[in-house]
C-alpha positions as CSV (number, residue, x, y, z in Angstrom):
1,X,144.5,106.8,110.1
2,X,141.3,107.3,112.4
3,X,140.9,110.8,110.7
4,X,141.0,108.9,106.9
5,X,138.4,106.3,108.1
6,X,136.4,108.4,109.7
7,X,136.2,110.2,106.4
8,X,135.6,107.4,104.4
9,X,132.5,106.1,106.4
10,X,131.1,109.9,105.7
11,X,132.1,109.8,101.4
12,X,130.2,106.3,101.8
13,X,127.1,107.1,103.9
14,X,126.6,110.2,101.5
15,X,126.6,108.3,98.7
16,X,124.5,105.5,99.4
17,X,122.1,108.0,101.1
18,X,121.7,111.4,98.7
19,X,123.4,110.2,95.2
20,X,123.7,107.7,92.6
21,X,126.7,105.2,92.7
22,X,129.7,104.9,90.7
23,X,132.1,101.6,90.2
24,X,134.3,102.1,87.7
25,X,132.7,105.2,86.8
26,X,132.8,108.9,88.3
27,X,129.6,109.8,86.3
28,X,126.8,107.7,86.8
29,X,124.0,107.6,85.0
30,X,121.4,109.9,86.6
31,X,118.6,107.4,86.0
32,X,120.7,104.8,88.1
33,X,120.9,103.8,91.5
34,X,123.9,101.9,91.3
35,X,125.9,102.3,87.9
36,X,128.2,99.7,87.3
37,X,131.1,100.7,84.2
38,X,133.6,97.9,83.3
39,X,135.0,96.1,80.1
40,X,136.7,93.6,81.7
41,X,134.0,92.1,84.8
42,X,130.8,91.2,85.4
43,X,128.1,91.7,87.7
44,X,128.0,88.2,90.4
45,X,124.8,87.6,91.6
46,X,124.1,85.8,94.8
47,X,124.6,81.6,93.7
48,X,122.5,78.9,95.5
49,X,120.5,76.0,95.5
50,X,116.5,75.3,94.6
51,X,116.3,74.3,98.2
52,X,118.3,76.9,99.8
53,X,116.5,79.2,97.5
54,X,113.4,78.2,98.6
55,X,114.9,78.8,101.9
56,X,114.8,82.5,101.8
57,X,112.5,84.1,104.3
58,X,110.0,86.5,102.6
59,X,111.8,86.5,98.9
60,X,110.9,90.3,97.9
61,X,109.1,90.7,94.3
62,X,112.3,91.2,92.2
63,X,115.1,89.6,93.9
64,X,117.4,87.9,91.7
65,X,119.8,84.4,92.1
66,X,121.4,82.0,90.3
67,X,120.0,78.9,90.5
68,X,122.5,76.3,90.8
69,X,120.5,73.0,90.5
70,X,119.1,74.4,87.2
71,X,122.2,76.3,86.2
72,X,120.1,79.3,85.4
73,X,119.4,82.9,87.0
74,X,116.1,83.4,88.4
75,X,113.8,86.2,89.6
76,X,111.0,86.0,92.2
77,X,107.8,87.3,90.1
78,X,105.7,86.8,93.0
79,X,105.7,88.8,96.4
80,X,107.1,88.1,99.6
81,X,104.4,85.8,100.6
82,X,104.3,83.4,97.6
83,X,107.1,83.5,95.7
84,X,107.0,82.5,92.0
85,X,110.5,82.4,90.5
86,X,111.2,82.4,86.9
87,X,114.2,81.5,84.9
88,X,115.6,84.4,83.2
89,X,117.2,82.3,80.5
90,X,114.7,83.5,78.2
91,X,111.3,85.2,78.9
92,X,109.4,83.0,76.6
93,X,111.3,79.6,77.9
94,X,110.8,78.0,81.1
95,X,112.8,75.0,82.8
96,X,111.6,72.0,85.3
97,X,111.6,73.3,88.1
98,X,110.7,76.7,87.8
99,X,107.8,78.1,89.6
100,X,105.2,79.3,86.7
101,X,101.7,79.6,86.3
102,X,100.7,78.6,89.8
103,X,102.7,75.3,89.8
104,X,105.7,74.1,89.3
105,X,106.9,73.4,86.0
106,X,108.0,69.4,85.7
107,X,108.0,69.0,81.7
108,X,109.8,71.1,78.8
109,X,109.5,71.1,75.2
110,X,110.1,73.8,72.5
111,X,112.9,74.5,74.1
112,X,110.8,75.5,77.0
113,X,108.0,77.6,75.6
114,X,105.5,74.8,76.1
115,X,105.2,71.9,79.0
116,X,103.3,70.9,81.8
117,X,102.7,71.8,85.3
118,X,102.0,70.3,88.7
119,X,100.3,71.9,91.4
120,X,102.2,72.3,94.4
121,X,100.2,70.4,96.7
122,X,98.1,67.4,96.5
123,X,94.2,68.1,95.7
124,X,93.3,64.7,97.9
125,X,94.9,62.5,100.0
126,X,93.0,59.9,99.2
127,X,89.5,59.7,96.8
128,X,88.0,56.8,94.7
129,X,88.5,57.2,90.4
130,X,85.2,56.6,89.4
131,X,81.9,58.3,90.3
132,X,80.4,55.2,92.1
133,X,79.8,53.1,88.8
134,X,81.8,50.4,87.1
135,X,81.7,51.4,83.4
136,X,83.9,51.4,80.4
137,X,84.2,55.1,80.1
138,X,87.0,54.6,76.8
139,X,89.2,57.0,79.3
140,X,92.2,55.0,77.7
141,X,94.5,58.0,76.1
142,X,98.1,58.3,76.7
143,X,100.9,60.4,76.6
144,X,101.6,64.0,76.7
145,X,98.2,66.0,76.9
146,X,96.1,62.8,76.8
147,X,94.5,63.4,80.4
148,X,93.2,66.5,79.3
149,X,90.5,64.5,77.0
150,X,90.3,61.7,79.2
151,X,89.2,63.8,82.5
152,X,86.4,65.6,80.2
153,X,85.6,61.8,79.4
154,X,85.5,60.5,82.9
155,X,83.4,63.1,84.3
156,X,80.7,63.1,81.4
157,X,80.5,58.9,82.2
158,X,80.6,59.2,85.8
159,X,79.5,62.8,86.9
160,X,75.8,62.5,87.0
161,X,76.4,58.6,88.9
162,X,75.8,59.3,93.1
163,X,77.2,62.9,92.7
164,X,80.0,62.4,95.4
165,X,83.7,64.2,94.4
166,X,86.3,61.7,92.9
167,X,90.0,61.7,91.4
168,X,89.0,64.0,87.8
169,X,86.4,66.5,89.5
170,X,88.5,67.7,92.3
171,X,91.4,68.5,89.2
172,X,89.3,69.7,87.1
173,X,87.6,72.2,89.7
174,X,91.4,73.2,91.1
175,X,92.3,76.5,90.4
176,X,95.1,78.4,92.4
177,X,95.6,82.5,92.6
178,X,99.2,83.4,92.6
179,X,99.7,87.9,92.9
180,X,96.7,88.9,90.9
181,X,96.2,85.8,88.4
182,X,94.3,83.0,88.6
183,X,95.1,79.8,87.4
184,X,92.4,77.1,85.5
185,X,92.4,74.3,83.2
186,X,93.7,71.8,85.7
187,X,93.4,68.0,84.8
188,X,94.0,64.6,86.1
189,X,97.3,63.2,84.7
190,X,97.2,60.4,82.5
191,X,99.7,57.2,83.1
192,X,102.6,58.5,80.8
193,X,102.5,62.6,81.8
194,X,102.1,61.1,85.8
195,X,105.5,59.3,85.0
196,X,106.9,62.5,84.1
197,X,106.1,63.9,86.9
198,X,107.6,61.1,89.2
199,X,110.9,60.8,87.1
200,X,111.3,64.8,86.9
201,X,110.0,66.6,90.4
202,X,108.9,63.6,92.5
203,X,111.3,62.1,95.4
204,X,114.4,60.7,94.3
205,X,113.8,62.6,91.0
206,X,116.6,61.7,88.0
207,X,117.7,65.1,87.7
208,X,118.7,65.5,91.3
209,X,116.4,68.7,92.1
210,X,114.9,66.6,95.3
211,X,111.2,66.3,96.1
212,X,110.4,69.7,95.0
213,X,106.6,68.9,94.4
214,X,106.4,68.2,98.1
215,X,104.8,64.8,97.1
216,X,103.8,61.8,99.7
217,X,105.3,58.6,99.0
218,X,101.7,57.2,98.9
219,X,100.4,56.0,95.2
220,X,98.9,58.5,92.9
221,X,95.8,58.1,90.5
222,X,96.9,58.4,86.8
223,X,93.1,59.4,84.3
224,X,94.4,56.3,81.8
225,X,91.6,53.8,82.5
226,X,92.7,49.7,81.9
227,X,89.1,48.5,81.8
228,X,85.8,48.6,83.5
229,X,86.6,48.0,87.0
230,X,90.4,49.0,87.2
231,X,92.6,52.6,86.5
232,X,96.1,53.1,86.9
233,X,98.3,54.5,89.1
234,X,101.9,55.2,90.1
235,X,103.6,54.6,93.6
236,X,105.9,57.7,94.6
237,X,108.2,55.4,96.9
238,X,109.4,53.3,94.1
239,X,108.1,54.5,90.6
240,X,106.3,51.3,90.2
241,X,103.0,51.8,87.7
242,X,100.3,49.3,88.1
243,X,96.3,49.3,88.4
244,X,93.9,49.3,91.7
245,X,90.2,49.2,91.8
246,X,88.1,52.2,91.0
247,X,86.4,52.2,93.8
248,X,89.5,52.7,96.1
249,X,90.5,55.5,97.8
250,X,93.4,54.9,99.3
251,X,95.5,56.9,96.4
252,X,96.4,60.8,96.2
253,X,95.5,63.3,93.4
254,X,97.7,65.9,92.0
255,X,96.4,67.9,88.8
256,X,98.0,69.1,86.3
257,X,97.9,71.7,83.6
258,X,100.0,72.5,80.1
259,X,101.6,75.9,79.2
């Protein structure tokens, strides 16, 4: 019995080390590594969780999982220092959740070819709205894409005011490099798309995934003005939407760009 074992661990070491491998097959494919052949089974990747996922110490470029939270298999696009996973349901399609084009991804449509995403971290921990003047800058859009338009309209009304940073210039100045690529066309959510955001990736998100934008529970600036002296904005302990001064700066920034 020593003798068989001892001959097994050699048939095994060989293998792995100077050929390809074979399951279910004594010819594997000379292009392969590891050449699975069955009618019957399938190949059973490693299954886990978005957080034990992102749990993984130094995810190599390629690895693959199934994603349990978002019931879908995922591979890590990025390299072992920032990982960028993608859902492999589809090329074209991505789901919220997913890590894609330096944020994470916390709004679908098209079946997933098209949405927004949120940077992973906040781009202030606190800055004023406007630009240090009480105007009506007609920043009043809504809904998806709207804060696009209305953070080209805030900073053309308040840009040129004391020239000091405020909610819409640190977004729209973000960018993020993720491998080789880096990542523009970053804007201040408005009230509806900020809601999104709350509902889909925030803490105590609806779908369960857990605070995976690593957001504070702090209140966030929305780019939907309400008048001349007042903007709104979302609390992240609660979900509660209502309006603050302009001039404060007691509220968090998190930009925001579509795909």
């Amino acid at each position: 019995m020593k003798q068989f074992f001892t001959l097994l661990a050699a048939v095994v070491l060989t293998a792995t080390t100077y050929a390809q491998v074979g399951i279910g097959t004594t010819t594997p494919d000379a292009s392969s590594a590891l050449d699975i052949t069955s009618t019957t089974k399938g190949l059973l990747p490693p299954r886990m969780t978005t957080a034990e996922r992102d749990a993984i110490s130094s995810a190599a470029k390629g690895l693959i999982v199934f994603n349990t939270t978002l019931n879908t298999l995922q591979i890590n696009e990025g390299d072992a220092a920032t990982a960028n996973w993608i859902s492999l349901s589809s090329t074209d399609t991505h789901a919220i959740g997913d890590s894609f084009g330096g944020g994470i991804v916390f709004f679908v449509y098209d079946g997933g070819q098209h949405g927004l995403i949120a940077a992973t971290a906040d781009q202030s921990a606190g800055i004023r709205w406007y630009g240090g003047s009480y105007t009506y800058t007609r920043a009043r859009a809504d809904g998806i894409g709207a804060g696009l338009k209305n953070t080209a309209i805030i900073i053309a009304n308040q840009g040129p005011v004391d020239g000091n940073a405020f909610a819409a210039t640190v977004c729209n100045e973000y960018s993020v490099t993720v491998g080789s690529v880096t990542y523009g066309g970053w804007y201040l959510p408005s009230k509806y798309e900020l809601n999104l955001m709350y509902e889909n990736i925030g803490p105590g998100n609806a779908l369960g995934l857990g605070n995976i934008g690593d957001f504070t529970t702090s209140s966030y600036w929305s780019s939907t003005e309400v008048e001349y002296s007042f903007a709104w904005k979302q609390k992240f302990a609660n979900g509660n939407q209502n309006y603050n001064s302009k001039d404060s700066s007691g509220n968090s920034v998190r930009a925001v760009r579509a795909f």
